[in-house]
MIVEXPA-881417 format. One record per residue: x, y negated, z negated of N, C-alpha, C in turn. Coordinates in steps of 0.05 Angstrom, whole numbers. Example, Ala and Ser with C-alpha at 12.3 -4.5 7.8 and 13.67 -1.06 7.14 Angstrom:
REC;n_x;n_y;n_z;ca_x;ca_y;ca_z;c_x;c_y;c_z
REC;264;114;-156;246;90;-156;264;66;-156
REC;257;45;-142;273;21;-143;258;-1;-157
END
This chain:
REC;n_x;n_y;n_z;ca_x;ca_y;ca_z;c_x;c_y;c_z
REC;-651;-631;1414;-648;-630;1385;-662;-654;1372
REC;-681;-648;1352;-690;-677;1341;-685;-673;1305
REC;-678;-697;1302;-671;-699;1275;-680;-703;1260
REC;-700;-695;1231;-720;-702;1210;-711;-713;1188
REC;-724;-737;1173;-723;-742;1158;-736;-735;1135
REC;-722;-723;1110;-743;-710;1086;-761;-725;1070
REC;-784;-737;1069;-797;-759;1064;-815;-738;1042
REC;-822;-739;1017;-833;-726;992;-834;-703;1002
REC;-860;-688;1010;-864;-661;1008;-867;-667;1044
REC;-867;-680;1069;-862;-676;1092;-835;-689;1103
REC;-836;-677;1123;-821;-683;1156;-819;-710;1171
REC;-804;-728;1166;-810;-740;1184;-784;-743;1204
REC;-800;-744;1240;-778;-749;1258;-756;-774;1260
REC;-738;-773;1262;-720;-799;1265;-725;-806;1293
REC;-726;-828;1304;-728;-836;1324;-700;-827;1338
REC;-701;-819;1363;-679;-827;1387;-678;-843;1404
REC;-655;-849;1412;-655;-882;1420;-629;-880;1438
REC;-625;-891;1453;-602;-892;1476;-584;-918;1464
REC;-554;-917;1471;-539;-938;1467;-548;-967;1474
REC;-554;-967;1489;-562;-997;1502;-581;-1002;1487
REC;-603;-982;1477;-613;-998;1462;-606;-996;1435
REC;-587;-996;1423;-571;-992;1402;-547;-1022;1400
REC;-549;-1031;1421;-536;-1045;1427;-506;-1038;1425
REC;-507;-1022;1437;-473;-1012;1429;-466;-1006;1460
REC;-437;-1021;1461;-426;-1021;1484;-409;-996;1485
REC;-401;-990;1508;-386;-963;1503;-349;-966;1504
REC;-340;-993;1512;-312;-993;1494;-313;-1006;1471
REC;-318;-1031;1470;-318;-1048;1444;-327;-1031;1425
REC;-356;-1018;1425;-365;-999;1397;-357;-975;1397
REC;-367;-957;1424;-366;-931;1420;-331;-928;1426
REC;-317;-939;1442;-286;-929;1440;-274;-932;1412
REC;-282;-957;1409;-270;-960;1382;-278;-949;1358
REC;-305;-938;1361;-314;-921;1330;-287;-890;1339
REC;-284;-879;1361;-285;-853;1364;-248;-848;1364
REC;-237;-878;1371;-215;-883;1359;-209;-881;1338
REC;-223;-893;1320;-220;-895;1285;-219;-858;1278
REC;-235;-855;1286;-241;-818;1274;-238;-807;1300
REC;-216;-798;1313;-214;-779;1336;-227;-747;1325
REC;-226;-742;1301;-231;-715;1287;-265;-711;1296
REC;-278;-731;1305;-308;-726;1307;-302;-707;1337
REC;-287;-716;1362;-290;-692;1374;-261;-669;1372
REC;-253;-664;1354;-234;-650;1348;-208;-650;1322
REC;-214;-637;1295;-197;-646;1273;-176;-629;1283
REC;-155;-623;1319;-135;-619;1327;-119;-640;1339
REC;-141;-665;1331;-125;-685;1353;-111;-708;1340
REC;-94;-724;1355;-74;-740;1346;-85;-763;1363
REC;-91;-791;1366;-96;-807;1369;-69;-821;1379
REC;-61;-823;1413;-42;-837;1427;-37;-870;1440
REC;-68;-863;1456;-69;-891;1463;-89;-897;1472
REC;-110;-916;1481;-123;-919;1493;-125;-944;1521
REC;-147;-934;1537;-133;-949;1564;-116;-951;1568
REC;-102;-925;1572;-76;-919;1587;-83;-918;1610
REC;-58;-936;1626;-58;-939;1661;-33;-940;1669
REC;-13;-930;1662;11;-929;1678;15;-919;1696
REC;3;-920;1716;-1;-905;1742;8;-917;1758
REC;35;-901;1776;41;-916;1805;18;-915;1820
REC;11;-937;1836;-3;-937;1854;-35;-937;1851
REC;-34;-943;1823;-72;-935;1817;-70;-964;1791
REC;-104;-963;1797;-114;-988;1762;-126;-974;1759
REC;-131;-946;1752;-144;-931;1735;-134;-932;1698
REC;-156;-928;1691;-151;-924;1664;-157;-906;1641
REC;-147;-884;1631;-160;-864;1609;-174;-878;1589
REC;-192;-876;1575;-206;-884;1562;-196;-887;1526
REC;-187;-858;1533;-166;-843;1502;-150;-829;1513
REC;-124;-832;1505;-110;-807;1504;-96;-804;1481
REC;-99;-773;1471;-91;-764;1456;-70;-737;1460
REC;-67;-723;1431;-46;-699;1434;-53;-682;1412
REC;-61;-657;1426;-64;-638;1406;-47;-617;1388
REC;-51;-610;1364;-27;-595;1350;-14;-572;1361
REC;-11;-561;1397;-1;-544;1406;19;-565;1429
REC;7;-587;1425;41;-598;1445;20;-613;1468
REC;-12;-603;1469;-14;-610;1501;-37;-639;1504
REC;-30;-657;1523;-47;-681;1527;-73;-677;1525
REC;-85;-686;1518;-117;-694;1525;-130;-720;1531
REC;-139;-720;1553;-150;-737;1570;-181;-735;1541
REC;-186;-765;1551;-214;-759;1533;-223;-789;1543
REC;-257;-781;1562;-266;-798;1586;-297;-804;1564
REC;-302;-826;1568;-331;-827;1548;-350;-846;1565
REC;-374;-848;1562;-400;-854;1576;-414;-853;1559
REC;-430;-878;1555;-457;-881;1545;-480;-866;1555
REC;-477;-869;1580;-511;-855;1596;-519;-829;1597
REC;-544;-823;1604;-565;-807;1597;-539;-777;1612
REC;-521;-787;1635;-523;-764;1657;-490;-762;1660
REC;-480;-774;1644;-449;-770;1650;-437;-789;1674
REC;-444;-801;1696;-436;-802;1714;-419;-785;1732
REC;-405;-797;1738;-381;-776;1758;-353;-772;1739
REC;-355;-776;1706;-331;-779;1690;-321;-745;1691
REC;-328;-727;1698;-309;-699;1715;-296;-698;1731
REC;-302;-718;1749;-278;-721;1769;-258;-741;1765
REC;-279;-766;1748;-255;-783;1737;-234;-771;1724
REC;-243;-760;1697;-226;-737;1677;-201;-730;1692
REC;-215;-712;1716;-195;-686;1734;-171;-704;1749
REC;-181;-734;1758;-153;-752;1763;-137;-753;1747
REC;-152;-767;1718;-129;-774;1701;-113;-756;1689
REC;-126;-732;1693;-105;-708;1676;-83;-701;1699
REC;-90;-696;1726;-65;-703;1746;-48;-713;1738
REC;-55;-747;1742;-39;-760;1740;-25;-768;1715
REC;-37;-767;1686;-16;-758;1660;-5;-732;1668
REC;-5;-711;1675;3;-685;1683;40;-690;1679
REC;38;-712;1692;79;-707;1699;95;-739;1680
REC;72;-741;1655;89;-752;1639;107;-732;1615
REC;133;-748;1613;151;-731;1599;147;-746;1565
REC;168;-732;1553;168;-720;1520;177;-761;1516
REC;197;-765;1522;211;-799;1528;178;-813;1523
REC;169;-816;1556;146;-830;1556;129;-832;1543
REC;116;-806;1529;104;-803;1515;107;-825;1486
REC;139;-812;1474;142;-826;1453;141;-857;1456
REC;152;-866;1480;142;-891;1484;122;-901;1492
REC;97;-890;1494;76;-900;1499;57;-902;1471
REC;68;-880;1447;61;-879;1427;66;-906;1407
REC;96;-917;1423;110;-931;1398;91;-948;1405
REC;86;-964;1423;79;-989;1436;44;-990;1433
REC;40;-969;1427;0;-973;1419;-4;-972;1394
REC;31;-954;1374;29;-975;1351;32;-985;1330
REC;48;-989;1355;68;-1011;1342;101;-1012;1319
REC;105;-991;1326;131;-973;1317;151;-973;1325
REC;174;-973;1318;195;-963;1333;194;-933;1340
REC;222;-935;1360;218;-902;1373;223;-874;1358
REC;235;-882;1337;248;-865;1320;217;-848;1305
REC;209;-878;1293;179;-867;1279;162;-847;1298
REC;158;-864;1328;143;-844;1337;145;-820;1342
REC;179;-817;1356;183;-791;1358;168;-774;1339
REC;182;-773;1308;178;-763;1290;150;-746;1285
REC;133;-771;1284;107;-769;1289;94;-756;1304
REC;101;-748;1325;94;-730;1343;109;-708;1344
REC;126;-702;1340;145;-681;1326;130;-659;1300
REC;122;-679;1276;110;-672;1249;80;-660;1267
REC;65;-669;1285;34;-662;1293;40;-642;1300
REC;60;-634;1322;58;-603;1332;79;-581;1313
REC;88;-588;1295;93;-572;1275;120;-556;1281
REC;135;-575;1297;168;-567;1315;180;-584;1291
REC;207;-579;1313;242;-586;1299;241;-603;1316
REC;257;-626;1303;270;-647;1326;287;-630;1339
REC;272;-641;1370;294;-625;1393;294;-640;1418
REC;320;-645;1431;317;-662;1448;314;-653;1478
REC;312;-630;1478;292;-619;1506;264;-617;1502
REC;246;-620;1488;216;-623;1483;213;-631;1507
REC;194;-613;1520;181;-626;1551;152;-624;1537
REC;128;-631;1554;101;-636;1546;95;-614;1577
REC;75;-601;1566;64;-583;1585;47;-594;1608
REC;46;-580;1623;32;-589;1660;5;-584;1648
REC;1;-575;1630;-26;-567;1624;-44;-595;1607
REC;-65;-610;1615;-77;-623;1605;-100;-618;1597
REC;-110;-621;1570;-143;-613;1561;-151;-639;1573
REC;-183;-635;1575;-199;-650;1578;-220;-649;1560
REC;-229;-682;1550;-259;-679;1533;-280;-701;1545
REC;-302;-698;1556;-318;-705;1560;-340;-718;1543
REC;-351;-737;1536;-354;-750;1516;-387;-768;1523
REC;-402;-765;1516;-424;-778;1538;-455;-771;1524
REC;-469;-795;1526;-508;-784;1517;-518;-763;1525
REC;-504;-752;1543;-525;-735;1554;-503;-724;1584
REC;-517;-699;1591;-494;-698;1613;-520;-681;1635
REC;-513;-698;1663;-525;-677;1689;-515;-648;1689
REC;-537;-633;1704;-529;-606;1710;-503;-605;1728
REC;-505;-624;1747;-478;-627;1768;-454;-624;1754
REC;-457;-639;1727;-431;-638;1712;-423;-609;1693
REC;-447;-604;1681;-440;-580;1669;-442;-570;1682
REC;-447;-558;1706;-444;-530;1726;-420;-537;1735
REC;-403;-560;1742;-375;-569;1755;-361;-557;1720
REC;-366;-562;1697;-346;-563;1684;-341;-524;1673
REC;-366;-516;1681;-368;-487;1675;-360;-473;1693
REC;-353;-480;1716;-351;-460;1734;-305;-476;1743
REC;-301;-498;1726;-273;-498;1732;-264;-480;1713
REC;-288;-483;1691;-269;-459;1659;-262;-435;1664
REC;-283;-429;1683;-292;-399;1681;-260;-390;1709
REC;-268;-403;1731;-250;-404;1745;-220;-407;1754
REC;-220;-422;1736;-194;-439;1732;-180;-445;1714
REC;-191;-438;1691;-185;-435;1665;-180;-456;1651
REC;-190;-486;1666;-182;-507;1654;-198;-519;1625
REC;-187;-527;1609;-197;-533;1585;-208;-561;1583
REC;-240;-559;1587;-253;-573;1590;-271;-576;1570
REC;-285;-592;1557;-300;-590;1536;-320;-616;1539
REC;-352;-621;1526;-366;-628;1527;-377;-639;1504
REC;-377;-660;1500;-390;-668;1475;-413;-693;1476
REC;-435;-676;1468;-462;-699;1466;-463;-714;1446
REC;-464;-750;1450;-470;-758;1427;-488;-778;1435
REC;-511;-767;1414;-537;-771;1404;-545;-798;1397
REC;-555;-812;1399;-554;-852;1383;-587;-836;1365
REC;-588;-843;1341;-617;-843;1328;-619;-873;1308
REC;-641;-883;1308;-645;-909;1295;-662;-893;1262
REC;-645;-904;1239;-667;-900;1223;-668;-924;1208
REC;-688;-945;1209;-690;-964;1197;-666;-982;1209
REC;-645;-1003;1198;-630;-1010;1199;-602;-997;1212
REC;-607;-968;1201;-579;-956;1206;-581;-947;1241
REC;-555;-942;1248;-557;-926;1267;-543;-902;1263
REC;-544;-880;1272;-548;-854;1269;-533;-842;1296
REC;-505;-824;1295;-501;-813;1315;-496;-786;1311
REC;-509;-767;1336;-507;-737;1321;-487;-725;1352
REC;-468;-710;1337;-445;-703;1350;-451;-672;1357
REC;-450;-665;1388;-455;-635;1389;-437;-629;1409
REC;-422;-612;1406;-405;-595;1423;-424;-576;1442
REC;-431;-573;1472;-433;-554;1485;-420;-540;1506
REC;-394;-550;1507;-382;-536;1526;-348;-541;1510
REC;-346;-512;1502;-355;-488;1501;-373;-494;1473
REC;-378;-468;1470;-403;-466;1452;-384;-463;1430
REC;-393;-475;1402;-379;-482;1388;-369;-457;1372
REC;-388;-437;1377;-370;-408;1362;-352;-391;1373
REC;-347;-404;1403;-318;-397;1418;-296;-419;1416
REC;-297;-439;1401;-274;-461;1393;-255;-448;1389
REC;-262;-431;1364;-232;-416;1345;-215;-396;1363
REC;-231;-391;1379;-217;-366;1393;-196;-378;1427
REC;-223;-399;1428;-199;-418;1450;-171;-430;1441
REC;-171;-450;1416;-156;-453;1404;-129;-433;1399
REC;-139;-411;1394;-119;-376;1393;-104;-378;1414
REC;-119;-385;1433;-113;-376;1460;-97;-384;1472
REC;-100;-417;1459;-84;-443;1469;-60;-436;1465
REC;-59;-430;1432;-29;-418;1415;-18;-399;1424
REC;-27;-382;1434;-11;-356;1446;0;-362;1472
REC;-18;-385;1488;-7;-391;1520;26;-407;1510
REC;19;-428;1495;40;-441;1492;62;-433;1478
REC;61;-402;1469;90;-384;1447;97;-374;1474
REC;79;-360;1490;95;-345;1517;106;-363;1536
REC;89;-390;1533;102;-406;1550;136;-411;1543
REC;133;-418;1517;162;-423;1505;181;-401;1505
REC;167;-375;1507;191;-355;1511;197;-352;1542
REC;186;-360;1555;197;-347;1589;203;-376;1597
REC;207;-404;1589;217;-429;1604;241;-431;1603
REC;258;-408;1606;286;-412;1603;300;-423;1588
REC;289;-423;1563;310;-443;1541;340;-429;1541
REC;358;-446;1533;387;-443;1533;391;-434;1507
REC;401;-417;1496;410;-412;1465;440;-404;1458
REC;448;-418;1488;477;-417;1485;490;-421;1449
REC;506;-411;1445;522;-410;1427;553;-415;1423
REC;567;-430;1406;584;-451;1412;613;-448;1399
REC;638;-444;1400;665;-438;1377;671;-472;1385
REC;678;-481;1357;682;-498;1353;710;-503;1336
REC;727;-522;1342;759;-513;1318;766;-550;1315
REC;762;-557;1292;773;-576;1288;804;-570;1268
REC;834;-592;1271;855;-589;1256;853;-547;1263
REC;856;-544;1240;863;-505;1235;853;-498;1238
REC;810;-492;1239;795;-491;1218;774;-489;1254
REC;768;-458;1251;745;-452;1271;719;-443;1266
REC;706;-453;1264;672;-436;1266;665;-426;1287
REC;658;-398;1291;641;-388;1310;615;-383;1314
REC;599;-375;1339;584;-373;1347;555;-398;1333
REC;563;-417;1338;543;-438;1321;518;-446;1344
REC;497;-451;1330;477;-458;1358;481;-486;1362
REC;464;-499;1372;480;-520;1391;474;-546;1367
REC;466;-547;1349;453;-567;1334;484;-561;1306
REC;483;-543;1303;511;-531;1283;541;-535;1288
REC;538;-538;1312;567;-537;1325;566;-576;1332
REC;549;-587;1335;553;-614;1336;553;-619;1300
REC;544;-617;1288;538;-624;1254;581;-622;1246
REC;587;-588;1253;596;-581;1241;633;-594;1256
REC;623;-608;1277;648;-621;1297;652;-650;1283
REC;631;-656;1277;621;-688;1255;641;-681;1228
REC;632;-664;1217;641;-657;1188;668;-661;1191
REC;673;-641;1212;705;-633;1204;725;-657;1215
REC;714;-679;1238;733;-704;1241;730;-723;1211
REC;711;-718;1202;710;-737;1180;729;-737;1160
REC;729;-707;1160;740;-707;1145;772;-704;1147
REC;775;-701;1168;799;-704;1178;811;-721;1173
REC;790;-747;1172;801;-780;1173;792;-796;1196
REC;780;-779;1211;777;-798;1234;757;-815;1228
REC;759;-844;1233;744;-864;1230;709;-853;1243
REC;692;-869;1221;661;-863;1225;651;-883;1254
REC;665;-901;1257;654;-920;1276;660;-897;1301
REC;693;-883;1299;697;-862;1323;667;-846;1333
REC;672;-835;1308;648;-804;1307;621;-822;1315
REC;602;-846;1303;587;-855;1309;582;-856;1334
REC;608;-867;1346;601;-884;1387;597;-859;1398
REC;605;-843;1385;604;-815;1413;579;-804;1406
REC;565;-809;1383;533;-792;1389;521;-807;1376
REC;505;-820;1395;472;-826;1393;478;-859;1374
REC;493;-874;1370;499;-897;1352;479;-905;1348
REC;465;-916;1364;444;-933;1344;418;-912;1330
REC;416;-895;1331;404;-871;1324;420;-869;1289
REC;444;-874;1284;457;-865;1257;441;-897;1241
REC;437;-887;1207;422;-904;1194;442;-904;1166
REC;450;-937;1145;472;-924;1125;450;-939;1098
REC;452;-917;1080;425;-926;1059;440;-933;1038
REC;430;-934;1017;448;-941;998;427;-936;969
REC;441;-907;967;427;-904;946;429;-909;918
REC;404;-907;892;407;-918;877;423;-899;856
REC;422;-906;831;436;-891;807;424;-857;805
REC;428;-846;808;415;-817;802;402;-806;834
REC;403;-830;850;379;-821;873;408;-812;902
REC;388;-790;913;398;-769;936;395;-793;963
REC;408;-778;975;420;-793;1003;391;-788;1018
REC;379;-769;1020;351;-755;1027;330;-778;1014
REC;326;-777;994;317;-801;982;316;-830;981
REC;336;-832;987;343;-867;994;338;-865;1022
REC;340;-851;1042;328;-849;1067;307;-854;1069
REC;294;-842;1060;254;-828;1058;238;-864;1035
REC;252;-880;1023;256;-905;1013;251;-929;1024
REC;290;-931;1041;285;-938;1056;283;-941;1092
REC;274;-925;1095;254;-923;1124;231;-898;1125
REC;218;-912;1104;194;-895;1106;179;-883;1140
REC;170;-857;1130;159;-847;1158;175;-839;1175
REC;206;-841;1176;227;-831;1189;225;-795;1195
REC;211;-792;1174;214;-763;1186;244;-747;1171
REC;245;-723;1176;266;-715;1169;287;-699;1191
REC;282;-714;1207;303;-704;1236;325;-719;1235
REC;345;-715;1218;361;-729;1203;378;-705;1192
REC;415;-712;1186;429;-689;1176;432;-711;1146
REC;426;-704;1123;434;-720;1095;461;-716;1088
REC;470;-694;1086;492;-684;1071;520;-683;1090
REC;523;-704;1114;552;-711;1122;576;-717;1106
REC;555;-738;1082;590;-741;1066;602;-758;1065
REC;596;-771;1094;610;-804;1110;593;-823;1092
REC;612;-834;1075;608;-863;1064;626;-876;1064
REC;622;-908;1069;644;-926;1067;624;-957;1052
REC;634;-984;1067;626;-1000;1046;588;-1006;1056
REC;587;-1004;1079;558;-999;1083;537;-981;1072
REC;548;-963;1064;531;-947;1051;536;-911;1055
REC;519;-901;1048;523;-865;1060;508;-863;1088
REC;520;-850;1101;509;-859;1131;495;-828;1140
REC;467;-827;1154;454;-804;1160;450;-807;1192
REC;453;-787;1205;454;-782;1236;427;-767;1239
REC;426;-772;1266;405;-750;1279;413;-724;1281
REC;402;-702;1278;390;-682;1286;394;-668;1316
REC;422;-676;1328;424;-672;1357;431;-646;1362
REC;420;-648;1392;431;-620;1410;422;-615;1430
REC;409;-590;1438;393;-595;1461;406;-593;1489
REC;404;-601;1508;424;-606;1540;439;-623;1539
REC;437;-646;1512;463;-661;1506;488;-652;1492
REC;478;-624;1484;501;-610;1461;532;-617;1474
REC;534;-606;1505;563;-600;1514;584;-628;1515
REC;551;-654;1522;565;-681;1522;577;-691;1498
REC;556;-685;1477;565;-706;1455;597;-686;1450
REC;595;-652;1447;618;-648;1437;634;-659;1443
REC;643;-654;1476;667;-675;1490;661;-700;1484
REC;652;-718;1481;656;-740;1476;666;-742;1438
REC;658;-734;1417;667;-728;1407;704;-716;1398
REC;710;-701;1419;742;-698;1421;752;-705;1437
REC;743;-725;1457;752;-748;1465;758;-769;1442
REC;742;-779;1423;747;-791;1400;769;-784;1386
REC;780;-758;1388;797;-759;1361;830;-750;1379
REC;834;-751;1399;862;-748;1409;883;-761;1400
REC;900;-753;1385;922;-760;1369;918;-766;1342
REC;892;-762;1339;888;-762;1313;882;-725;1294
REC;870;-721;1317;872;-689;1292;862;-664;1313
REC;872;-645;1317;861;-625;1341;834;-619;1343
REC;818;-629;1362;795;-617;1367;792;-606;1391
REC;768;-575;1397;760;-570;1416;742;-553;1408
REC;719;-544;1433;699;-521;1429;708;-514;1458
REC;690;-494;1460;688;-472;1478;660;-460;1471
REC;642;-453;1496;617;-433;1496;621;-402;1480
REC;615;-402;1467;615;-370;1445;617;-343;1472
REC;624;-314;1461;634;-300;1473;599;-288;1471
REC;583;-277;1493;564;-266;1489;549;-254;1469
REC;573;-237;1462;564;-220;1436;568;-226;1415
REC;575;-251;1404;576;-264;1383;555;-272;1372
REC;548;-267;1340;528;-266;1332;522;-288;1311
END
């Protein structure tokens, strides 16, 4: 590909030019330009960390890692030179070995590159793939890979075409170009693997793997009878039946510090809103970026403020309930029970 410049009524070529002689190093410049704008090789990606090495037993290091808006890692390996080196097989380690990090790690690897608490990050990664706060979120076995490099050997694109084709792994290739014009430097960004008018349809593909995935991983959708004092709700899902076990000790009387210790304490936040302004609002105030995985409308205020909880449930549902009516014995009848099948 050569690039022209429109000069009056002709053509003129822009020079091409290799990094080195660009003077551009490939972490100090090129990681860090491609950091700033991860969208140059993909406006699906989320920017995680870079030189990530938490590896038992290895000093290897990813170059980038990122997360795309269907839930799944991407490894993303970069090279200055003409030929790629051996960064396909590098790639194919590091996606291994991120392979069996969990939803936890993740968020903590997020908070700490930057620089956030865990709450934010979660969130944040929560809001990118376009879910509910949920506290079984696993991260898929499945890792993309992007390839990133001046120029790439045939060894590499015949290795990276024949794992796609084969193996279905999602691999991708991106050439970037150094051109000098005058002063400036000049980088031209080309996707060839895959070819860029099969993106949209991989992407499809991605989305549909990861809806079937989510319907056949066994999720639990147990359903829950819950009876605080007189007063029973049935069939609640597991996020409703904790909200609605909260509500009804509160109001019962049972002390907030009770209800607090038994789910998630330092997770509960108490705001203090102003004249006219919502509990929702004085949240979103003060702790910007929190996200809204948060219940507003508990009700629980005392001299600290109106107090907002998380969003729980998940494989913790059965604990927090019991612990929960463990809290309130002699103070006001609580219990649940798993819903009757057919309860709707």
């Amino acid at each position: 590909m050569v690039l022209f410049r429109v000069a009056g009524e002709a053509l003129e070529p822009v020079m091409k030019t290799t990094f080195a002689m660009a003077e551009m190093k490939e972490r100090q410049d090129l990681q860090r330009l491609l950091r700033q704008r991860l969208d140059v090789l993909g406006d699906d990606l989320l920017f995680v960390a870079e030189e990530y090495g938490a590896f038992h037993g290895s000093q290897r290091r990813i170059d980038l890692l990122a997360m795309d808006t269907t839930g799944q890692l991407v490894v993303i390996e970069l090279k200055r030179t003409a030929d790629g080196g051996h960064m396909d097989l590098q790639a194919l380690r590091y996606a291994a070995m991120v392979s069996t990090m969990t939803w936890d790690q993740l968020v903590a690897v997020y908070a700490e590159q930057h620089d956030v608490d865990a709450d934010v990050a979660r969130e944040t990664l929560e809001r990118w793939t376009g879910g509910e706060p949920d506290e079984d979120r696993q991260l898929a076995d499945r890792v993309r890979i992007i390839l990133a490099s001046a120029d790439f050997s045939t060894e590499i694109t015949s290795t990276v075409l024949w794992l796609t084709q084969q193996y279905a792994l999602d691999i991708a290739c991106v050439r970037l170009v150094p051109y000098q014009l005058g002063a400036e430097k000049l980088i031209d960004v080309q996707q060839i693997i895959p070819l860029p008018e099969a993106v949209d349809f991989q992407i499809q593909q991605r989305r549909k793997e990861t809806e079937k995935a989510a319907a056949l991983d066994g999720r639990d959708y147990t359903k829950y009878d819950v009876t605080v004092g007189g007063t029973t709700s049935t069939g609640l899902s597991k996020q409703t039946a904790i909200k609605t076990m909260v509500v009804g000790l509160s109001g019962s009387g049972l002390p907030r510090t009770a209800i607090q210790g038994a789910t998630a304490p330092k997770r509960w936040h108490a705001v203090q809103p102003l004249e006219g302004e919502s509990v929702q609002a004085a949240f979103e105030r003060q702790f910007p970026g929190r996200g809204t995985g948060y219940w507003f409308d508990l009700g629980i205020s005392d001299e600290q403020g109106s107090w907002v909880m998380p969003r729980l449930g998940g494989t913790k549902t059965e604990h927090y309930l019991s612990d929960l009516v463990a809290a309130a014995p002699g103070h006001v009848p609580a219990s649940w029970s798993v819903a009757a099948v057919d309860t709707v």
